[in-house]
C-alpha positions in Angstrom: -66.8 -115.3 23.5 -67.3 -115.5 27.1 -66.1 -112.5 29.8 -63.0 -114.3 31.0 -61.7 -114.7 27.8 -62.1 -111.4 26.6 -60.2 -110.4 29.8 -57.7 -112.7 29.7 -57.1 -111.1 25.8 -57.1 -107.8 26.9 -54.8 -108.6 29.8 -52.2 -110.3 27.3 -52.3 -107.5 25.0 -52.1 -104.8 27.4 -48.8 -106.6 28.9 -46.9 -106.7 25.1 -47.7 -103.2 24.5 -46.1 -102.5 27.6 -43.2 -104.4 27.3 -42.6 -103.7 23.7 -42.8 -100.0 25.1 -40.2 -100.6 27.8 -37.9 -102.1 25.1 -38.2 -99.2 23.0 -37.7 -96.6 26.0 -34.5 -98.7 26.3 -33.4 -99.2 22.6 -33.8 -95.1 23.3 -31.6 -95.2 26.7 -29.1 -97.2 24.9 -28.4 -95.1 21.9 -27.5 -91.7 24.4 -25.5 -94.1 26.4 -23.6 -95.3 23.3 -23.4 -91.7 22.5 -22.2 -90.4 25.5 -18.7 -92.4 25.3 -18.0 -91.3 21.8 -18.9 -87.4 21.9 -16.6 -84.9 23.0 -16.1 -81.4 24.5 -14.2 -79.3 22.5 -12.5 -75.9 23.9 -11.7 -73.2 21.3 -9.7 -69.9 21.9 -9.1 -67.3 19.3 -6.6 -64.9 19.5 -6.4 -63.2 16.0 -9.9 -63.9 14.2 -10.9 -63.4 10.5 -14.1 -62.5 9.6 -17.2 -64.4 10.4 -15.2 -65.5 14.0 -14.9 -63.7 17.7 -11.7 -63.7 19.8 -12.7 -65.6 23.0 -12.8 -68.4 24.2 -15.8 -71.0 23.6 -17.1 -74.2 24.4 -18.9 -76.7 22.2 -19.3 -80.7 21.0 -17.7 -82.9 18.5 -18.0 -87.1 17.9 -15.2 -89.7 17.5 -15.3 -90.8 13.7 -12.3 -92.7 13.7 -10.4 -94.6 15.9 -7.3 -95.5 14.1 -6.8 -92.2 12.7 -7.9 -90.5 16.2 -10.3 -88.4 14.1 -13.3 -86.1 15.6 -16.2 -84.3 13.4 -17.3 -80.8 14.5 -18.4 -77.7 13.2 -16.1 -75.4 11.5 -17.5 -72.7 13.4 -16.9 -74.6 16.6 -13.0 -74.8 16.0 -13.0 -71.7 14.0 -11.7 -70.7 10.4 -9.0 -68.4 12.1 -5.9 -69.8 14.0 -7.0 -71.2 17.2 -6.1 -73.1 20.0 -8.0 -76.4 20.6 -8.6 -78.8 23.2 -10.9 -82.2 23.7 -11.9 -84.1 26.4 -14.2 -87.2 26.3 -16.8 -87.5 29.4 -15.4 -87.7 32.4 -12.0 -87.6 31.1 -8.9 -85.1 30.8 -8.5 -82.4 28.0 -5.9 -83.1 25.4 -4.7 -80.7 22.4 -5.9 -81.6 18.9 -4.8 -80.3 15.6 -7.3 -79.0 13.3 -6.6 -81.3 10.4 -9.3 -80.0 7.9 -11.6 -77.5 8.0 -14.2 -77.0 5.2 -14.3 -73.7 3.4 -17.9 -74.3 2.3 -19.6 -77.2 4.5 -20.1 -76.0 8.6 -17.6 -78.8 9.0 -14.1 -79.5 10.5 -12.1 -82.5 11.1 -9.6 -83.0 14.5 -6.5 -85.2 15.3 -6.2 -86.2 18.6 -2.6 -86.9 19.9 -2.1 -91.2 20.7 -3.4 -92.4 23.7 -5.3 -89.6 24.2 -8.7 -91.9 23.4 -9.8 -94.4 26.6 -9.6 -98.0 26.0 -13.2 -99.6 24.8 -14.2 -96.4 23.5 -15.7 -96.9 20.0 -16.5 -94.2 17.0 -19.8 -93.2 16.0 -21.5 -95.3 13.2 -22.4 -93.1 10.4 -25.1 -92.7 8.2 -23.6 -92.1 4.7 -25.5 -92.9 2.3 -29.4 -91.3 2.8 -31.0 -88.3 4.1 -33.6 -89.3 6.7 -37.0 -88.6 6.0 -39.9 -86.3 7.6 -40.8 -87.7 11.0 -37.6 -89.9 11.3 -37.1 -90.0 15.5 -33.8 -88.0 16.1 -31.6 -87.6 19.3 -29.1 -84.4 19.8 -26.1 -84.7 21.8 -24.0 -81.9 23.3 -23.7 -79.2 26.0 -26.1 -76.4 25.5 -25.5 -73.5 27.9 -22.4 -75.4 29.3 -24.5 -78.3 30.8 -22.3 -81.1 29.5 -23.3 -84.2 27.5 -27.3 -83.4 27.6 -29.7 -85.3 25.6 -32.8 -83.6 23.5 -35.3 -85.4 21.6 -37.5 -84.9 18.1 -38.0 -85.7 14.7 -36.7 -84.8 11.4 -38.7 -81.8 9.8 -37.2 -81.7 6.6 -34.4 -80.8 3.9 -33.5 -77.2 3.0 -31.5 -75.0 1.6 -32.4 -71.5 2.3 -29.8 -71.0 5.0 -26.2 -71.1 2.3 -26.2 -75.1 2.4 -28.4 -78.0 2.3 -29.4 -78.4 5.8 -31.2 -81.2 8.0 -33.8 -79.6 9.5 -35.5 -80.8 13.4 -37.3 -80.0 16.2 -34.9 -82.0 18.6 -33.7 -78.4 20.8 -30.1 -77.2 19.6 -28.8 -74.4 21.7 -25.8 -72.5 22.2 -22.8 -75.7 23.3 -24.8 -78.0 21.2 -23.2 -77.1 18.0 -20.9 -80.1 16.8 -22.3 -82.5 18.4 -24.0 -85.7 16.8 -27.6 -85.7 15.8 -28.8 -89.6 15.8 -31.4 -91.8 14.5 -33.9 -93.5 17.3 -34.3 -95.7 15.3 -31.0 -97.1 14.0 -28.3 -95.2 16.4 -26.5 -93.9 13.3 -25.4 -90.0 13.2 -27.4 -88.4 10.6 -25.9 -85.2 10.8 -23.8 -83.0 12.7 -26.0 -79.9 14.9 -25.1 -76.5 13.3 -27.9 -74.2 14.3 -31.1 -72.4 15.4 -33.7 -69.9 13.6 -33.3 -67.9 16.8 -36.1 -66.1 15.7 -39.0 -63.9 17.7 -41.7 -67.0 18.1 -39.7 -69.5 16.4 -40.7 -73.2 17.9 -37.2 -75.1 17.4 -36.5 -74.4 14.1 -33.0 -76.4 14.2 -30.3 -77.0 12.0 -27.7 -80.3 11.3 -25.0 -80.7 8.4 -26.2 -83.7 6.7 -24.1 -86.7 7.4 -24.1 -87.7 3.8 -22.3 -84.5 2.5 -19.4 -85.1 5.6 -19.2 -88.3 5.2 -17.4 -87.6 1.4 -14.8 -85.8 3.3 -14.2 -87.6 6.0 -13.7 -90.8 3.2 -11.0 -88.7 1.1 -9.4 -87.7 4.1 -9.2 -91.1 5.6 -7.1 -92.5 2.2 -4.6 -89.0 1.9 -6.6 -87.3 -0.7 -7.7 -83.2 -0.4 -11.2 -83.2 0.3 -11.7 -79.3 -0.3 -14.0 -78.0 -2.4 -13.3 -76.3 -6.0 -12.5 -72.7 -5.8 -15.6 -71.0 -7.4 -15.6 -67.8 -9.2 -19.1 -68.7 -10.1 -22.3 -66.9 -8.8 -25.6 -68.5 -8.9 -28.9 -67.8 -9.1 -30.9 -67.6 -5.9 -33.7 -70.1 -6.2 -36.7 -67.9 -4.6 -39.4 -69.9 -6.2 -38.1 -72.9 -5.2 -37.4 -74.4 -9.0 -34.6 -77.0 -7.8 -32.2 -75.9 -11.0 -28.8 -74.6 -10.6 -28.3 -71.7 -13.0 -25.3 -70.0 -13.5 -25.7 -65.8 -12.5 -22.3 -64.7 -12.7 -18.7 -66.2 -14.0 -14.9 -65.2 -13.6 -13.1 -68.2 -15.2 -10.2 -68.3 -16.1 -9.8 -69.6 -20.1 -7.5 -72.7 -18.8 -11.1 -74.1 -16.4 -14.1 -75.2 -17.4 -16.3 -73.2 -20.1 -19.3 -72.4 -18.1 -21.2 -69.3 -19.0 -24.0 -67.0 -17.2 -27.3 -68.9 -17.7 -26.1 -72.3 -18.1 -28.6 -74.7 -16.0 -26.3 -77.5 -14.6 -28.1 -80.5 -14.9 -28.3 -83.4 -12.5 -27.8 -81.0 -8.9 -30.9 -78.8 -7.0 -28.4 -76.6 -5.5 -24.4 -75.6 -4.7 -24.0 -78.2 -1.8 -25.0 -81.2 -4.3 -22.9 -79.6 -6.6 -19.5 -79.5 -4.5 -20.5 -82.5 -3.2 -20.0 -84.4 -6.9 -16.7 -82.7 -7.5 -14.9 -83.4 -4.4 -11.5 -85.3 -5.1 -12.0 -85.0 -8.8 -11.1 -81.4 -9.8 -8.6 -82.0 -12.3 -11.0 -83.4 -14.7 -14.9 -83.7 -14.6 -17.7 -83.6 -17.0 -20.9 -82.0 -16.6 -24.8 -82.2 -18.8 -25.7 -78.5 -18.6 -28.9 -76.8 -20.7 -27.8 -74.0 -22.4 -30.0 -71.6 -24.7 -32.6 -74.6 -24.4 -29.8 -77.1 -25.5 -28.4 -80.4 -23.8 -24.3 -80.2 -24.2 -21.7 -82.1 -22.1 -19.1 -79.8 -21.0 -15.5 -81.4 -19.9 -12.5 -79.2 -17.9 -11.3 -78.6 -14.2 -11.2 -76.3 -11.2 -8.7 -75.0 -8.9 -9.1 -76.4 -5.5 -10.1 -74.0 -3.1 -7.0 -72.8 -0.5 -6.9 -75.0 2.8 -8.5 -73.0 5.6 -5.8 -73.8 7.9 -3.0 -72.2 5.3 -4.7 -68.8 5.9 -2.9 -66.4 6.6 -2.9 -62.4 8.3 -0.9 -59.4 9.5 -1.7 -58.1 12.6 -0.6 -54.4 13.6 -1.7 -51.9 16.3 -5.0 -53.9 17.3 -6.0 -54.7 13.6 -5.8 -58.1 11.7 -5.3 -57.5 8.1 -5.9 -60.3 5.6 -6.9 -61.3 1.9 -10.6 -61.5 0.9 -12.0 -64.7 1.4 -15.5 -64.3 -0.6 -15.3 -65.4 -4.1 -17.2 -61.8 -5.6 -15.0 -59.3 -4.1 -13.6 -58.6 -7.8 -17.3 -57.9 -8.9 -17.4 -54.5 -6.8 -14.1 -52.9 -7.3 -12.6 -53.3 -4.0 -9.0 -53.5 -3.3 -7.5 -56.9 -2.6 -6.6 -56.7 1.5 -9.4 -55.8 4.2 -9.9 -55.3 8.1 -11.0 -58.8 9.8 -10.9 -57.4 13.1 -10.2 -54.5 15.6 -9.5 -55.4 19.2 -11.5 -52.8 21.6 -9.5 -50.3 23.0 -6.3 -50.7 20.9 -4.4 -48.3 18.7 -6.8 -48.8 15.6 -9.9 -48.9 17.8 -8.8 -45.4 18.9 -8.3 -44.3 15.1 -12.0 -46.1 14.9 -11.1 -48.3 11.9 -14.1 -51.0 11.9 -14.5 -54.2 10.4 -14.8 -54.7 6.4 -12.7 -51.8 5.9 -11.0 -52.2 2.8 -7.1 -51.0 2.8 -6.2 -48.9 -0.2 -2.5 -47.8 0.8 -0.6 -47.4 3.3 1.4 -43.2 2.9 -0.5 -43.0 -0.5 1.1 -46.1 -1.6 -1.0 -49.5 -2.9 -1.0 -52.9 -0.9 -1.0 -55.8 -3.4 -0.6 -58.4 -1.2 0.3 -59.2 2.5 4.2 -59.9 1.9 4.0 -55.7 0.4 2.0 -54.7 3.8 4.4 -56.5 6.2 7.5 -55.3 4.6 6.6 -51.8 4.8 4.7 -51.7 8.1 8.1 -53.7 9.5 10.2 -50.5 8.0 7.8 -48.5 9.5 8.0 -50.1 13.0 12.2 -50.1 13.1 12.0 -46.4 12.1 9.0 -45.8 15.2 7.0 -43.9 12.4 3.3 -43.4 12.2 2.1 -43.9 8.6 -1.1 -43.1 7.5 -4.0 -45.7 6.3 -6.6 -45.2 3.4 -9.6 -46.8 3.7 -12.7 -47.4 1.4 -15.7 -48.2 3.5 -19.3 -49.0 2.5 -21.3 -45.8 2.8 -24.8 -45.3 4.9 -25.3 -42.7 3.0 -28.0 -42.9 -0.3 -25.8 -41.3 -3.0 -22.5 -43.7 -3.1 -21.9 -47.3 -2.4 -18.4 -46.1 -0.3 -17.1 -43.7 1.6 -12.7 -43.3 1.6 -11.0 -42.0 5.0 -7.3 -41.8 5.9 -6.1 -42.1 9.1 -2.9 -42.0 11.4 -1.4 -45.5 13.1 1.3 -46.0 15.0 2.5 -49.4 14.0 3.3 -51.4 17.3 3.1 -54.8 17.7 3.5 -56.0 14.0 2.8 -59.9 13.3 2.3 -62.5 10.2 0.4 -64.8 11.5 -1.5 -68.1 10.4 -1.2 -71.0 8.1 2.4 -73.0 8.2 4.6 -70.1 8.2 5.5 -67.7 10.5 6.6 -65.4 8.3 5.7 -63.6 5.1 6.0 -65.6 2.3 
């Protein structure tokens, strides 16, 4: 083969690679583009928070999911498990209110409803990726507003699947900061959302160890909410076994069922599911009745029953006196330990109970010697309290620093002032 027509070869060759690498550098260009109509800023501000959330106020990303239904995808922790105030605002558009519709009690997930005509014309939702998990090396894209630089682009690949972390978790090197949370993560390759960005390692050396909530566990609830049906998980007085060794079975630890729900039992292996997210994810919108093929004592049996349905987040509920917010126990073990049914969620700095130095996780015992059931009890005699302008005195049972004891019990003095029920649909105690 003579000079020329090697060169003429190489000349045609070199040209389609770098054509078919300007098309793909565009496919690229196009996918953020698409992107950057349908995600969203999202403004939270917490007055009153529960545990695990801050009062502030906080900025963060969300995706349009539905059009009809106005509906946009976040992060729970983006719109908070407590009461809070939300607004959204597309790019380059105004901020409207939104109601939190759903928030998920076990998936880092939350659902919106925007008000009508609060979504611009031609604007279209996200496709979604609902049925499979990408795999290792799938090109990703992350949308969102890391350090409050709005609607920024970050690049990488799918590392892999885990579950170390509470959840079954995408994870990828495509940077996720601080703004970025609740925003879409997207395929390169197909422009679907795979996944919603949740989190960093935001460890000492770390090299973008990042985290999404797969797509494929969302899209379940986003489906039962779309056709009226509760998508919350069951309510689960069930421990499991952590799975150190990585063994992929879900094994049964610890059980307080009630003799009307299902008969599970400690060391049952339930079959079929490598951990708790696959698990929930199979029951959703069928609690009333379900099987399941567990292994117990080295035998196959089907087991048939139900579970309650875990409270809605948004029907939460709290008193808030003197700087403190009081409210039920939200962790399923808290009977396990012995610890009285109400406990602090928060202390405001510098308020009445901040003075007394009542912290956070301090379980209330009785208020003047006298036993809180519930929160209607607590408001009812705080209220008393109040109208009479009398201090009463607080009993606390804290977990101990010290070696000998698990807790520590104090009682102190608190002017009630400022008494509130707070949260869920009523304003009131119920």
């Amino acid at each position: 083969m003579n000079k020329k027509i090697i060169y003429r070869l190489f000349a045609i060759l070199l040209f389609s690679t770098l054509l078919l690498s300007n098309k793909i550098f565009a496919s690229e260009e196009d996918i953020f583009k698409q992107a950057l109509a349908y995600t969203v800023k999202i403004k939270t501000r917490i007055d009153k928070p529960f545990l695990g959330d801050e009062k502030g106020a906080f900025t963060a990303a969300g995706f349009l999911v539905d059009v009809k239904q106005r509906l946009v995808m976040t992060n729970a922790h983006v719109v908070a498990r407590s009461p809070s105030h939300i607004s959204v605002a597309f790019y380059n558009g105004h901020y409207y209110k939104a109601r939190k519709l759903y928030v998920d009690p076990f998936l880092d997930l939350a659902l919106l409803e925007l008000p009508e005509n609060s979504i611009p014309k031609g604007i279209k939702e996200a496709e979604l990726e609902c049925n499979n998990i990408p795999a290792v090396g799938h090109p990703v894209g992350a949308l969102g507003h890391p350090w409050g630089i709005f609607f920024t682009g970050t690049r990488g690949v799918i590392s892999g699947l885990t579950d170390k972390f509470g959840g079954e978790f995408l994870q990828t090197d495509a940077p996720i900061n601080s703004g970025n949370s609740g925003g879409p993560l997207i395929s390169m390759k197909t422009a679907k959302v795979v996944g919603i960005n949740t989190s960093s390692l935001n460890k000492n050396q770390d090299q973008n160890t990042n985290f999404a909530t797969p797509m494929k566990y969302a899209c379940k609830v986003l489906q039962l909410l779309q056709i009226g049906k509760n998508p919350s998980p069951p309510e689960l007085p069930i421990l499991f076994q952590l799975d150190i060794d990585d063994n992929n079975k879900l094994i049964v630890a610890s059980t307080h069922l009630a003799s009307d729900l299902i008969a599970l039992e400690n060391g049952d292996i339930i079959d079929g599911f490598k951990n708790e997210t696959q698990f929930i994810h199979a029951l959703r919108g069928k609690l009333d009745h379900f099987s399941l093929t567990i292994t117990r004592q080295n035998k196959k049996m089907i087991l048939s029953g139900k579970f309650n349905v875990m409270q809605l987040v948004t029907e939460r509920q709290g008193v808030f006196v003197s700087g403190i917010v009081i409210a039920p126990w939200w962790i399923r073990d808290w009977q396990e330990v012995n610890l009285p049914p109400l406990v602090v969620n928060n202390v405001e700095a510098g308020s009445i109970g901040d003075d007394q130095k009542i912290q956070n996780w301090d379980n209330l015992v009785a208020i003047d010697r006298k036993p809180m059931k519930n929160l209607k009890e607590l408001f009812t005699y705080l209220k008393e309290a109040e109208l009479q302008k009398k201090k009463v005195h607080i009993t606390l049972k804290r977990f101990s620093d010290l070696d000998d004891r698990l807790y520590d019990y104090l009682e102190r003095p608190l002017k009630v002032v400022n008494l509130k029920y707070f949260g869920g649909k009523k304003s009131s105690p119920p």
